[in-house]
PDB file of N, CA, C and O in Angstrom:
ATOM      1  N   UNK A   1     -24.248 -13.457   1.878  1.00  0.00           N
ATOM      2  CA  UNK A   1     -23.339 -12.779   2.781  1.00  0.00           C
ATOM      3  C   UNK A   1     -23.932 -11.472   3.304  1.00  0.00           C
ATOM      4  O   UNK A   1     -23.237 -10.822   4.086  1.00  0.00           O
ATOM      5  N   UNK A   2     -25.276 -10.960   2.920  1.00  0.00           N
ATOM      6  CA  UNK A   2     -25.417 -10.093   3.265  1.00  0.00           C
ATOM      7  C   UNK A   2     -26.119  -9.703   5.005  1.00  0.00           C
ATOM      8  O   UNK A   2     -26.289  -8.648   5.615  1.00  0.00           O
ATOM      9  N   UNK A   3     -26.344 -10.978   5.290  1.00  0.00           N
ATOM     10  CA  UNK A   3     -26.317 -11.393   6.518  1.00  0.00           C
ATOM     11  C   UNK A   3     -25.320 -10.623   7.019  1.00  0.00           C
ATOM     12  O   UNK A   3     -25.539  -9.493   7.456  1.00  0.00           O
ATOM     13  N   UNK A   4     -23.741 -11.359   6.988  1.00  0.00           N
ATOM     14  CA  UNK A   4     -23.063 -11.071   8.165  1.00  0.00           C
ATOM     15  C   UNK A   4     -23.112  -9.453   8.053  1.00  0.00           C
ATOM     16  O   UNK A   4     -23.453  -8.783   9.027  1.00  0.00           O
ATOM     17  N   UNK A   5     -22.700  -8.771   6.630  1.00  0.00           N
ATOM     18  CA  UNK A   5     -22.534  -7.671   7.004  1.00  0.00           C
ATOM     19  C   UNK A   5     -23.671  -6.702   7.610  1.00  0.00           C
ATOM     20  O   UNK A   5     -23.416  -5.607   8.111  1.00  0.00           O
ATOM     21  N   UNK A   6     -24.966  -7.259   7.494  1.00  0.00           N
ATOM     22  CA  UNK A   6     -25.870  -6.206   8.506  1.00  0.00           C
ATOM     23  C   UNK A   6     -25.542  -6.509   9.730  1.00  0.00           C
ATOM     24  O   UNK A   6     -25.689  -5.677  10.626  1.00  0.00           O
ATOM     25  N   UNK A   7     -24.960  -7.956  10.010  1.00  0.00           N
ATOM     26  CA  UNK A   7     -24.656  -7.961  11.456  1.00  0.00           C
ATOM     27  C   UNK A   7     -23.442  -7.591  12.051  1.00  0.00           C
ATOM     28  O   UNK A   7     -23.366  -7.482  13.275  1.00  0.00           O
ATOM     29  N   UNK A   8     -22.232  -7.334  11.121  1.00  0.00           N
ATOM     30  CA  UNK A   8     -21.490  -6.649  11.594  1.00  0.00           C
ATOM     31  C   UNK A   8     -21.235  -5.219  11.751  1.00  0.00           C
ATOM     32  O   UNK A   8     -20.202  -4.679  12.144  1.00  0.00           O
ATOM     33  N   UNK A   9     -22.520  -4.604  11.322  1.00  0.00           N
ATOM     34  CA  UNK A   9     -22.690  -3.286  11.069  1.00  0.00           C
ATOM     35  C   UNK A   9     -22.599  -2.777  12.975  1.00  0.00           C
ATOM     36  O   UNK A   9     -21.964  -1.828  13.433  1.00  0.00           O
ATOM     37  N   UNK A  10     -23.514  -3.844  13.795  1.00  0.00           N
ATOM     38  CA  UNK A  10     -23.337  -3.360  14.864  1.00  0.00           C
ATOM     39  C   UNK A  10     -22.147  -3.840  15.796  1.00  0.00           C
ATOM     40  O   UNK A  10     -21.955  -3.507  16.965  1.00  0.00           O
ATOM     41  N   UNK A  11     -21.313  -4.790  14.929  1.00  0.00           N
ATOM     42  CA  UNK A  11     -20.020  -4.475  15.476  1.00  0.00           C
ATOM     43  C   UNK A  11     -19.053  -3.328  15.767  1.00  0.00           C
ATOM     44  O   UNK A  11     -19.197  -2.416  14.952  1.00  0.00           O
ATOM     45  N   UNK A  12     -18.141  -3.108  16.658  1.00  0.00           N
ATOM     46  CA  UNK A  12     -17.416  -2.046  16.554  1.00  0.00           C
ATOM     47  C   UNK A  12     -16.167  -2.110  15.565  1.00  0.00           C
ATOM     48  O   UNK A  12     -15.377  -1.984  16.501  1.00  0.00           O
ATOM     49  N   UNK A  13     -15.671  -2.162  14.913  1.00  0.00           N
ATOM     50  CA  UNK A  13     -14.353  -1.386  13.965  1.00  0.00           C
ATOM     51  C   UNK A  13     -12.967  -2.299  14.887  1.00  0.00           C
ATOM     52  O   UNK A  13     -12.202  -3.165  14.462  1.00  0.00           O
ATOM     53  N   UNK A  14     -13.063  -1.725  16.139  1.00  0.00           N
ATOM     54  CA  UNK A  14     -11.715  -2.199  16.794  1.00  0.00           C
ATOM     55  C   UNK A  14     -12.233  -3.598  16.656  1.00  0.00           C
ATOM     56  O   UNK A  14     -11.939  -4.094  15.568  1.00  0.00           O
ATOM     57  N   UNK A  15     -12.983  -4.438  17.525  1.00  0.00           N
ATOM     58  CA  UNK A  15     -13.305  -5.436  17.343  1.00  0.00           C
ATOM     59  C   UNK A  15     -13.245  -6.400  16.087  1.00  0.00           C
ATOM     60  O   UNK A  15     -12.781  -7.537  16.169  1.00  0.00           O
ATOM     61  N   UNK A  16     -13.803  -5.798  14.792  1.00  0.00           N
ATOM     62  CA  UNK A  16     -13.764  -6.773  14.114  1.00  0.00           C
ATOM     63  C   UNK A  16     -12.224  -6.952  13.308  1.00  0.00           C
ATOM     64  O   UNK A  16     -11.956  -7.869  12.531  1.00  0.00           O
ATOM     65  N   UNK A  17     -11.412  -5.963  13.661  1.00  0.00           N
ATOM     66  CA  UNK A  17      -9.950  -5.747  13.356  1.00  0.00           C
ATOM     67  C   UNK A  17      -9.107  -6.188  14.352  1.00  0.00           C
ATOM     68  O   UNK A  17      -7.907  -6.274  14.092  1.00  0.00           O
ATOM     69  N   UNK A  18      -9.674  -6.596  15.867  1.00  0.00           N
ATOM     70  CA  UNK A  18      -9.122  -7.087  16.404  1.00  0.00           C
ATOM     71  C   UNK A  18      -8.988  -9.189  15.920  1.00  0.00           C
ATOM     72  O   UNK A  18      -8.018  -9.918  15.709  1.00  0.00           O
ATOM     73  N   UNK A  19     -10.285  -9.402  15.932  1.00  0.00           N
ATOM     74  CA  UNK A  19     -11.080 -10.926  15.607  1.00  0.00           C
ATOM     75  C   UNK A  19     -10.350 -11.224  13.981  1.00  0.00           C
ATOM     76  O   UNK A  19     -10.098 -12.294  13.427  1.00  0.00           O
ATOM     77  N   UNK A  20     -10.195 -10.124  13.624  1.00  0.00           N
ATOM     78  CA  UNK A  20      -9.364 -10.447  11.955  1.00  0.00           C
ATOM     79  C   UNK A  20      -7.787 -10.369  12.289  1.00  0.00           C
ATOM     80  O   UNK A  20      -7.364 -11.077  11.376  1.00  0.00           O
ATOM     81  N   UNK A  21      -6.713  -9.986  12.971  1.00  0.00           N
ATOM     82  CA  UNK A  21      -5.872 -10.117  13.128  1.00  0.00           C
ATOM     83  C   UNK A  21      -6.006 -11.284  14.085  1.00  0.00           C
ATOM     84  O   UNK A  21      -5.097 -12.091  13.889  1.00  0.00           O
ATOM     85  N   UNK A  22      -6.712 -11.593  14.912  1.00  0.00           N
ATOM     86  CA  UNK A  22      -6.099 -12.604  15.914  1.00  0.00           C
ATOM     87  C   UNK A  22      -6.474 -14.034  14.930  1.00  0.00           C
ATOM     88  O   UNK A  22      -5.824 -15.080  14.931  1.00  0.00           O
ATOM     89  N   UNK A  23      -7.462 -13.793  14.277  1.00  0.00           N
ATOM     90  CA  UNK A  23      -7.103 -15.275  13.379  1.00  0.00           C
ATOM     91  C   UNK A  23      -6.439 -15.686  12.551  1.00  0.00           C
ATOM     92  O   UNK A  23      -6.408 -16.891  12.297  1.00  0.00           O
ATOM     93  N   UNK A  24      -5.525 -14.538  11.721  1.00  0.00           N
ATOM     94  CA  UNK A  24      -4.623 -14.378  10.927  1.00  0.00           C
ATOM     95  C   UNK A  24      -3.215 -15.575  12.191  1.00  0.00           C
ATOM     96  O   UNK A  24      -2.631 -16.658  12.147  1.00  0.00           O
ATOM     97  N   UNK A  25      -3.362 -14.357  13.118  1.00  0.00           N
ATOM     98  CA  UNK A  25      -2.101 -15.355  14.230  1.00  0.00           C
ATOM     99  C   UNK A  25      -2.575 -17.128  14.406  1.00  0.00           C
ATOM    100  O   UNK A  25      -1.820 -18.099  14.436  1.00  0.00           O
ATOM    101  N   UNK A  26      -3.946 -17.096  14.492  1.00  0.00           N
ATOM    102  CA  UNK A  26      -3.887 -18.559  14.324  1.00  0.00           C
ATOM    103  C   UNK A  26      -3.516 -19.223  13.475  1.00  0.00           C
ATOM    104  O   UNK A  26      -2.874 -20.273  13.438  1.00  0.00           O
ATOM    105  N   UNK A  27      -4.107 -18.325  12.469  1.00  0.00           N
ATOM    106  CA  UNK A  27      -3.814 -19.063  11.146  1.00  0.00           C
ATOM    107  C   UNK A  27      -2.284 -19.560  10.980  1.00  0.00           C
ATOM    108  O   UNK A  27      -1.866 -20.701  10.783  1.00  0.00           O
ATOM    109  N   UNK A  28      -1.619 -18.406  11.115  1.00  0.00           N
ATOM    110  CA  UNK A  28       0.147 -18.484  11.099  1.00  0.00           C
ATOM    111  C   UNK A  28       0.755 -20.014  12.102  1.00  0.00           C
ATOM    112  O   UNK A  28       1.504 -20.919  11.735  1.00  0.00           O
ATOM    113  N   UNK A  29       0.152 -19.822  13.276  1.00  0.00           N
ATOM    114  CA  UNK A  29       0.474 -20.510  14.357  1.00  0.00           C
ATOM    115  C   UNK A  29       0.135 -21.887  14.290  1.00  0.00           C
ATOM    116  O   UNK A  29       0.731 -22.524  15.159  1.00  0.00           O
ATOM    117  N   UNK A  30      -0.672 -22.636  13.508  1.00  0.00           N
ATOM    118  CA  UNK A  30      -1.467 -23.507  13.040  1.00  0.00           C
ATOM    119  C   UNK A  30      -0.889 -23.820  11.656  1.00  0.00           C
ATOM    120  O   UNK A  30      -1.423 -24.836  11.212  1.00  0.00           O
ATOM    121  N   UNK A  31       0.105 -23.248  10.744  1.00  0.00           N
ATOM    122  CA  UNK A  31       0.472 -23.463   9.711  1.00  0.00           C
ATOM    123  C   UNK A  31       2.035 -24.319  10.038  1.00  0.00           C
ATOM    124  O   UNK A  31       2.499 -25.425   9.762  1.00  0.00           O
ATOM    125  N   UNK A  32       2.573 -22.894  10.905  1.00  0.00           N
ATOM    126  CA  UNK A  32       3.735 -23.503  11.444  1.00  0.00           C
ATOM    127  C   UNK A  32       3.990 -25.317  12.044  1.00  0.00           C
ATOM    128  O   UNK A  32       4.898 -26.114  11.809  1.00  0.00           O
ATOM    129  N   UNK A  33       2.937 -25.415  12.742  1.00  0.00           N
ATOM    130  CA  UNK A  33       2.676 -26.801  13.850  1.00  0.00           C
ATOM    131  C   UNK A  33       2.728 -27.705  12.426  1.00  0.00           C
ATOM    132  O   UNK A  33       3.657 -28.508  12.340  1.00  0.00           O
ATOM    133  N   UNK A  34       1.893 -27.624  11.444  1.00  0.00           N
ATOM    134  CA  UNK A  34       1.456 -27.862  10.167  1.00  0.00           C
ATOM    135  C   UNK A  34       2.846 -28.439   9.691  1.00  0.00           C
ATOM    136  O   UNK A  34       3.001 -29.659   9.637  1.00  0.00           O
ATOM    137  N   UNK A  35       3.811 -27.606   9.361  1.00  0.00           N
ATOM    138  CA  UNK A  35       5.010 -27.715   8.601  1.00  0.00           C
ATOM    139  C   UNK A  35       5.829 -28.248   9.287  1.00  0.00           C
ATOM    140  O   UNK A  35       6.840 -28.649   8.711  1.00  0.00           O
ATOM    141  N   UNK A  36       5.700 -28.467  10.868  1.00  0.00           N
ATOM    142  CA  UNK A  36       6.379 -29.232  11.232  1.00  0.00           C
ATOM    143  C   UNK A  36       5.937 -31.319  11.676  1.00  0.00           C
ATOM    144  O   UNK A  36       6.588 -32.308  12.012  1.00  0.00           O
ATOM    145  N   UNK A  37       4.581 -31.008  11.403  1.00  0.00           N
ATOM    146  CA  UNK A  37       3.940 -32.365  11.478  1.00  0.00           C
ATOM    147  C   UNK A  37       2.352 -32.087  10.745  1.00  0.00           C
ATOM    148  O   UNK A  37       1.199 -31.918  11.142  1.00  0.00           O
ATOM    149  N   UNK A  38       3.188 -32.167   9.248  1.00  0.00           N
ATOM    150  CA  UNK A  38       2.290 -31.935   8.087  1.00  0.00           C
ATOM    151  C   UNK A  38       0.971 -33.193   8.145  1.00  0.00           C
ATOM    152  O   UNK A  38       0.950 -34.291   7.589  1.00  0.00           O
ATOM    153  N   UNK A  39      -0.394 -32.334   9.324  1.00  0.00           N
ATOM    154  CA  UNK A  39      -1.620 -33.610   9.179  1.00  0.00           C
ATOM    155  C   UNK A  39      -2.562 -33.091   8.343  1.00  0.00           C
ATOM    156  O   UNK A  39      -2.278 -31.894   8.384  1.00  0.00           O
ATOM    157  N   UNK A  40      -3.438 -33.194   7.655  1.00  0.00           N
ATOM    158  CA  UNK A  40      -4.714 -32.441   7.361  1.00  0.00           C
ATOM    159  C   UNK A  40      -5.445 -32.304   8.194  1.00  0.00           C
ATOM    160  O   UNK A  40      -6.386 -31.705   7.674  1.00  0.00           O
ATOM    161  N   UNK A  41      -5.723 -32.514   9.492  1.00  0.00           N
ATOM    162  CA  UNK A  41      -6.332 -31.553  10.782  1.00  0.00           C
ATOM    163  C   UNK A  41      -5.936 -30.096  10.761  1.00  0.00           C
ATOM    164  O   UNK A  41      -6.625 -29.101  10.537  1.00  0.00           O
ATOM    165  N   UNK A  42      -4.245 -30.257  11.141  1.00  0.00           N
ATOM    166  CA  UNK A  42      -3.480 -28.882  11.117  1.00  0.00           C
ATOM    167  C   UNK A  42      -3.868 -27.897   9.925  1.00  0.00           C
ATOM    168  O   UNK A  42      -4.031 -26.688  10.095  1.00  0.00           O
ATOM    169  N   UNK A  43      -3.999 -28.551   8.694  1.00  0.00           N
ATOM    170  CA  UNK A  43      -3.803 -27.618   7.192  1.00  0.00           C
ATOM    171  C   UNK A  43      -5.132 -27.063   7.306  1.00  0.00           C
ATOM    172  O   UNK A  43      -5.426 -26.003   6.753  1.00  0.00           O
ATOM    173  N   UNK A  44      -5.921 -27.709   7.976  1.00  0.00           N
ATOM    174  CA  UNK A  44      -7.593 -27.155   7.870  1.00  0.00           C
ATOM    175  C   UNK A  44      -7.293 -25.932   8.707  1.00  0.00           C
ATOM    176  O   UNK A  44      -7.041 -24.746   8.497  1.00  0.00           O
ATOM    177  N   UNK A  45      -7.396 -26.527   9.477  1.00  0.00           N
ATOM    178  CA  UNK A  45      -7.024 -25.336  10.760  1.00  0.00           C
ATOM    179  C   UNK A  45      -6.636 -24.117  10.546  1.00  0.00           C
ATOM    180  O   UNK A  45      -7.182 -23.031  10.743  1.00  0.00           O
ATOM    181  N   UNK A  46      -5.391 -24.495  10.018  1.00  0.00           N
ATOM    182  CA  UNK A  46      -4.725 -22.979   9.560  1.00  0.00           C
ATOM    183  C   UNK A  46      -5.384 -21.955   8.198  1.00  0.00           C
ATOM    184  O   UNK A  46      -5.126 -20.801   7.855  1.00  0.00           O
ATOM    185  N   UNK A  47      -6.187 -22.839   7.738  1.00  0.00           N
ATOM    186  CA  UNK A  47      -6.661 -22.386   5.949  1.00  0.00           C
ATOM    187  C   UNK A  47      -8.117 -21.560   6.823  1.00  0.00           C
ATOM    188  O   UNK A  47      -8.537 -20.426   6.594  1.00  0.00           O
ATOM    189  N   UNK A  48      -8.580 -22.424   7.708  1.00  0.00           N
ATOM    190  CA  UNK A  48      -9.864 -21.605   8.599  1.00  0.00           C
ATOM    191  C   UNK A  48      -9.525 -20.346   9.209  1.00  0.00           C
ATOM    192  O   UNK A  48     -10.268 -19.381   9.386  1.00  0.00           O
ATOM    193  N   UNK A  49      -7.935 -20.515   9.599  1.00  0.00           N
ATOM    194  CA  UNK A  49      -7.971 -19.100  10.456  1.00  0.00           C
ATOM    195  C   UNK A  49      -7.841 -18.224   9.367  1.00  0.00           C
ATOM    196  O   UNK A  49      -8.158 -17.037   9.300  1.00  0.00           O
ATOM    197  N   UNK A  50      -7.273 -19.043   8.420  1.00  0.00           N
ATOM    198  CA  UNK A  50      -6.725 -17.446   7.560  1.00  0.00           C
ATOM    199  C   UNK A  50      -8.389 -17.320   6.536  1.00  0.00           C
ATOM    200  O   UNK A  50      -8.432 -16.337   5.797  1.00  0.00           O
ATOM    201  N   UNK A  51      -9.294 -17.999   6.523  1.00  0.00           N
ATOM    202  CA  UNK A  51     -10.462 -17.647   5.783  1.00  0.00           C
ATOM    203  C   UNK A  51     -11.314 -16.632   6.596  1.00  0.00           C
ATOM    204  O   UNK A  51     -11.857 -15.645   6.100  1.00  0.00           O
ATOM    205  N   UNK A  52     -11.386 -17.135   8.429  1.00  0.00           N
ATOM    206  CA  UNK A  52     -12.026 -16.286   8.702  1.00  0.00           C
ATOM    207  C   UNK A  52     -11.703 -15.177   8.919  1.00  0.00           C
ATOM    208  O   UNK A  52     -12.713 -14.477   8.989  1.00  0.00           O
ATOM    209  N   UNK A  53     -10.431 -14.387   9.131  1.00  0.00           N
ATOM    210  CA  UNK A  53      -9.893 -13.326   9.430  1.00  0.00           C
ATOM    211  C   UNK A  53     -10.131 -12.300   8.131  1.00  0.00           C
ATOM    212  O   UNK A  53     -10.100 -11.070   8.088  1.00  0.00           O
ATOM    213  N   UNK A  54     -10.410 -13.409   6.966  1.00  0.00           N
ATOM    214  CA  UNK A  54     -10.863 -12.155   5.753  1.00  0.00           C
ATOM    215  C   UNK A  54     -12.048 -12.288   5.612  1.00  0.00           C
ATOM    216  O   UNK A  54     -12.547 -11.788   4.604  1.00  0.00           O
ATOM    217  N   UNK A  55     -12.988 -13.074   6.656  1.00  0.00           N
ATOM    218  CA  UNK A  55     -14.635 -12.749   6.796  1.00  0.00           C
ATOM    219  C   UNK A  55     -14.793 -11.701   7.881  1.00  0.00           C
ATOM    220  O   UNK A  55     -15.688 -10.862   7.782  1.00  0.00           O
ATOM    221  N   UNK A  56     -13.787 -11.717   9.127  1.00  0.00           N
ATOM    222  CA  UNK A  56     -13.890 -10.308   9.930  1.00  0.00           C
ATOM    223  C   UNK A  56     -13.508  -9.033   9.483  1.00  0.00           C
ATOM    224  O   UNK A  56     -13.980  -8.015   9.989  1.00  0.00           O
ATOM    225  N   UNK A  57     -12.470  -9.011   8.334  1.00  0.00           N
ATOM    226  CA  UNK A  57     -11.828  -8.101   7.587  1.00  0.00           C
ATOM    227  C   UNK A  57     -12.926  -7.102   6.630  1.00  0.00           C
ATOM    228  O   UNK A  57     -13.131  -5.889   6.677  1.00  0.00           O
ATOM    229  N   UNK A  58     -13.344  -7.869   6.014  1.00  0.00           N
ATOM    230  CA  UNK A  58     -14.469  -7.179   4.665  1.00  0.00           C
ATOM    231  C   UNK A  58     -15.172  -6.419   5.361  1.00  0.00           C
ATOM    232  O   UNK A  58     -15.139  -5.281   4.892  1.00  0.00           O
ATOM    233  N   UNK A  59     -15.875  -6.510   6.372  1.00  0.00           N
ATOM    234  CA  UNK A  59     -17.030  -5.509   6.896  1.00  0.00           C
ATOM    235  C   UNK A  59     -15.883  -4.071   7.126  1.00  0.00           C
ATOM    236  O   UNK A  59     -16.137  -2.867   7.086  1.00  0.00           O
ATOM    237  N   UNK A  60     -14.803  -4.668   7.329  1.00  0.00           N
ATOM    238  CA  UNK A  60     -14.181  -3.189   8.237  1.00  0.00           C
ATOM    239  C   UNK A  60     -13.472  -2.367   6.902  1.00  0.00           C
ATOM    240  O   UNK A  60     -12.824  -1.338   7.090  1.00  0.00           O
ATOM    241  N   UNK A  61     -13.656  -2.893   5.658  1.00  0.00           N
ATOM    242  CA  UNK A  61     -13.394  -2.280   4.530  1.00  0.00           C
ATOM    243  C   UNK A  61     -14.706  -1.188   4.079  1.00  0.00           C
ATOM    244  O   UNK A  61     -14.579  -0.050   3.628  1.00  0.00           O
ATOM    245  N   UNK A  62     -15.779  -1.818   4.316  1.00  0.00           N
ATOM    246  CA  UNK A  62     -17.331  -1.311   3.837  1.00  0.00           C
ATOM    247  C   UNK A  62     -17.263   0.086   4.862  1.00  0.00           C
ATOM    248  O   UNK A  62     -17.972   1.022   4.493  1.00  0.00           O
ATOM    249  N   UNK A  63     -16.522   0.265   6.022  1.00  0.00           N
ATOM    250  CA  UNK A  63     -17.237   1.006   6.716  1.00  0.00           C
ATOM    251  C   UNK A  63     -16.023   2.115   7.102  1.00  0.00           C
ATOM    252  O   UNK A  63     -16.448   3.232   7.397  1.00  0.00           O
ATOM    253  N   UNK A  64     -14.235   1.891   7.140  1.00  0.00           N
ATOM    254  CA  UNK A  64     -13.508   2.117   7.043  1.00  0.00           C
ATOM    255  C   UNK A  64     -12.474   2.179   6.222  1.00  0.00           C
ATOM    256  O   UNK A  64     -12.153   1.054   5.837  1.00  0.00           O
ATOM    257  N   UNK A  65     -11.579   3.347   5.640  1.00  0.00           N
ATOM    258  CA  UNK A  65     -10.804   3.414   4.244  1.00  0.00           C
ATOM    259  C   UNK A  65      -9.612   2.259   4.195  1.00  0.00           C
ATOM    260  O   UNK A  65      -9.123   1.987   5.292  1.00  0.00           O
ATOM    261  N   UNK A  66      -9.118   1.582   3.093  1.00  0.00           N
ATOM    262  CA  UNK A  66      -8.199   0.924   3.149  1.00  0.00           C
ATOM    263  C   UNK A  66      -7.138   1.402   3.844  1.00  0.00           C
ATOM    264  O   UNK A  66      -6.759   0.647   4.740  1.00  0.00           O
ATOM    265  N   UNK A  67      -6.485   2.509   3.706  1.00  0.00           N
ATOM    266  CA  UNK A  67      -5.301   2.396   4.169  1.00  0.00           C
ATOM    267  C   UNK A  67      -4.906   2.119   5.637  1.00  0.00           C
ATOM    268  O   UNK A  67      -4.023   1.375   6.062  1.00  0.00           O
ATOM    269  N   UNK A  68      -5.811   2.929   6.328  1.00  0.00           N
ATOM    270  CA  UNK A  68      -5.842   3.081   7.863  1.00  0.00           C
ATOM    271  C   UNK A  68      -6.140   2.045   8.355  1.00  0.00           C
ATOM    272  O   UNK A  68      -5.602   1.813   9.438  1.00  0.00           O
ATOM    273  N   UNK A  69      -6.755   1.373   7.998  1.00  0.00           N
ATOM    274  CA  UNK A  69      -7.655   0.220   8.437  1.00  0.00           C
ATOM    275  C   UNK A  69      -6.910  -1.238   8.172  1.00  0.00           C
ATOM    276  O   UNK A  69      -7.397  -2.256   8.665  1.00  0.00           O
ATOM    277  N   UNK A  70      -5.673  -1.288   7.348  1.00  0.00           N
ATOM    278  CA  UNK A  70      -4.939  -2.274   7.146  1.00  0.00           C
ATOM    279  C   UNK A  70      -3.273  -2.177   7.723  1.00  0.00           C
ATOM    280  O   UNK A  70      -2.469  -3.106   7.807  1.00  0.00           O
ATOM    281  N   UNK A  71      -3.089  -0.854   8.049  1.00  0.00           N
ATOM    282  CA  UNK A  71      -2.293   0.064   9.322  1.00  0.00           C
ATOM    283  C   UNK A  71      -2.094  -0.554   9.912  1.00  0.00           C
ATOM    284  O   UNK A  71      -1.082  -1.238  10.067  1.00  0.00           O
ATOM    285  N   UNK A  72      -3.743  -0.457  10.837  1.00  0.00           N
ATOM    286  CA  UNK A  72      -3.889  -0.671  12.073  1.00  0.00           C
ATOM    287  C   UNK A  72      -4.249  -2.259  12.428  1.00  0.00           C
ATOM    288  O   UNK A  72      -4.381  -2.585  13.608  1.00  0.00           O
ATOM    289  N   UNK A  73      -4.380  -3.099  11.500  1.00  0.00           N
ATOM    290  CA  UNK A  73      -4.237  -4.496  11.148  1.00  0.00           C
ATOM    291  C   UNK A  73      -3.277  -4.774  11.303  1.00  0.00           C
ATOM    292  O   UNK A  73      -2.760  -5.331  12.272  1.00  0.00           O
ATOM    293  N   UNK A  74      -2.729  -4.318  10.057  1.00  0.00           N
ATOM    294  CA  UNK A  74      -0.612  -4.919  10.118  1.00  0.00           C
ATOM    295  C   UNK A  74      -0.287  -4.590  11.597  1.00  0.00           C
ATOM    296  O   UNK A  74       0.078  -5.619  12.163  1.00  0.00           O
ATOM    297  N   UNK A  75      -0.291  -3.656  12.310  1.00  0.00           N
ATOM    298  CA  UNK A  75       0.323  -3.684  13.552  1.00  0.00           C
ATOM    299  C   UNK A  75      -0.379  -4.546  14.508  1.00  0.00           C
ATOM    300  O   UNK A  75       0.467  -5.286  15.011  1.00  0.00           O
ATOM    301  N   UNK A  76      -1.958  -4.870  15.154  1.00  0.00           N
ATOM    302  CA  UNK A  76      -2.536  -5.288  15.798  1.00  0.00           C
ATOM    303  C   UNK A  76      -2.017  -6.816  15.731  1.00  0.00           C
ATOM    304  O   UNK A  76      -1.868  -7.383  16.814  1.00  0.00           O
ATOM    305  N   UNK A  77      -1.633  -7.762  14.156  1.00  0.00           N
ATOM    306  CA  UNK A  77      -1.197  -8.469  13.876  1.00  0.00           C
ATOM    307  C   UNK A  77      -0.042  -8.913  14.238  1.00  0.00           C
ATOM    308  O   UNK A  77       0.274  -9.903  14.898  1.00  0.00           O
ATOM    309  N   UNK A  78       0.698  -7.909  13.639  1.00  0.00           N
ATOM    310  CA  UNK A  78       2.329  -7.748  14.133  1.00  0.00           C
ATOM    311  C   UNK A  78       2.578  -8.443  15.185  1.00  0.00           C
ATOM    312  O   UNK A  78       3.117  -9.547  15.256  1.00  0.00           O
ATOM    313  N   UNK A  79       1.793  -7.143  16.789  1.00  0.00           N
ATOM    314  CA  UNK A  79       1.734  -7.275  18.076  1.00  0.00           C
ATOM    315  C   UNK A  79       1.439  -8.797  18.209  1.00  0.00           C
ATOM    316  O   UNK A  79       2.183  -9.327  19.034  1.00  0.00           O
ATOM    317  N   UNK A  80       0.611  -9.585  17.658  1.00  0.00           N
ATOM    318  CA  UNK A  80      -0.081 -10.597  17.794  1.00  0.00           C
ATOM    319  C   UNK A  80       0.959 -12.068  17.544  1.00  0.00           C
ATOM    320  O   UNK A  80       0.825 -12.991  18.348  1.00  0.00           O
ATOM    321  N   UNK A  81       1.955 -12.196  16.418  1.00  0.00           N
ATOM    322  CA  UNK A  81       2.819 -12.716  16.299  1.00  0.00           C
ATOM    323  C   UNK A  81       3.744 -12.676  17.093  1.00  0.00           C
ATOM    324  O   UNK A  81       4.764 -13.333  16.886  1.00  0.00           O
TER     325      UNK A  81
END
């Protein structure tokens, strides 16, 4: 993993907090469809959004403090739902 994080080093902060909340919404959005026509296409789907949104997440922990940084998540998210 130490890959991504040198490469997200030259990511920006908003960005990778943006790319981590908006897959969280997939994830959600993809769970829902899920529960209403329970396929294992859908369950993947949704288990991917919510895996990668805590692979865009971690870098923005390394480089930014928890609190602020999960703030400004919960709301970007929020907005996103």
């Amino acid at each position: 993993m130490n890959w991504w994080i040198a490469i997200a080093k030259n990511i920006p902060v908003a960005a990778l907090l943006t790319l981590s909340a908006s897959c969280v919404v997939l994830g959600d959005l993809f769970a829902k469809y899920w529960s209403q026509k329970p396929t294992t296409a859908l369950f993947v789907v949704a288990l991917l959004g919510y895996a990668l949104s805590g692979f865009f997440y971690v870098p923005v922990l390394l480089r930014e403090g928890l609190v602020v940084s999960s703030l400004i998540w919960t709301i970007v998210a929020t907005a996103g739902f």
